[in-house]
C-alpha positions, 0 to 999 in steps of 0.5 A: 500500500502507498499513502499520498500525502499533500500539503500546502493549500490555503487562501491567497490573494489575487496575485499571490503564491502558494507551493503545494507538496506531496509526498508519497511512501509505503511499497514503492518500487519506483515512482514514473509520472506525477501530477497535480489535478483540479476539480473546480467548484461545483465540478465532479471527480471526473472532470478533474483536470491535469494541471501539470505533470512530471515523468521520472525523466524530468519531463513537464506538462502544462495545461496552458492556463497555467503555463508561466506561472506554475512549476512543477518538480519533483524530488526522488530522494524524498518520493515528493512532487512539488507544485509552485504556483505563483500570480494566482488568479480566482479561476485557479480555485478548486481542490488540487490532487497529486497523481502518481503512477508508481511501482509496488512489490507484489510477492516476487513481482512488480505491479505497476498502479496509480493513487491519488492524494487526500485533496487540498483546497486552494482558494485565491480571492479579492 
């Protein structure tokens, strides 16, 4: 079992920053893709949207919103995805989850499987 474990959200300012984290522990075998997903207000689970994601090359996704004013990174020593998100605007309010495609021991095998974090809420007003 793999827990995901987020942080970082809160009320902001129009134009301000706020840098989300999650990191990830328990079976893992290896960490491939992260991501940070949102669900606006008012939205369902399944219209989550990506924001931004990460391979375990280093390579980035953006959705183009949120391109020039979000980083996403990560740090494998600590299984963490991070997402800085600075110039925040009303329209990037919603509750924010990490996605990680990962790794884990199963007996003498790897299977490879994806968790989604608890959810943290970013709320940016006036």
């Amino acid at each position: 079992q793999v827990q995901l474990v987020e942080s970082g959200g809160g009320l902001v300012q129009i134009g301000g920053s706020l840098r989300l984290s999650c990191a990830a522990s328990g079976n893992i075998f290896s960490i491939n893709d992260m991501g940070w997903y949102r669900q606006a207000p008012e939205k369902q689970r399944e219209q989550r949207e990506l924001v931004a994601s990460i391979t375990n090359g280093d390579s980035t996704t953006y959705m183009d919103s949120v391109k020039g004013r979000f980083t996403i990174s990560r740090d494998n020593a600590k299984n963490t995805v991070y997402l800085q998100m600075n110039s925040l605007k009303p329209e990037d309010t919603g509750v924010y989850y990490c996605n990680v495609k990962y790794g884990s021991w199963w007996y003498a095998a790897v299977r490879y499987l994806e968790g989604w974090g608890q959810g943290t809420l970013v709320t940016v007003s006036s």
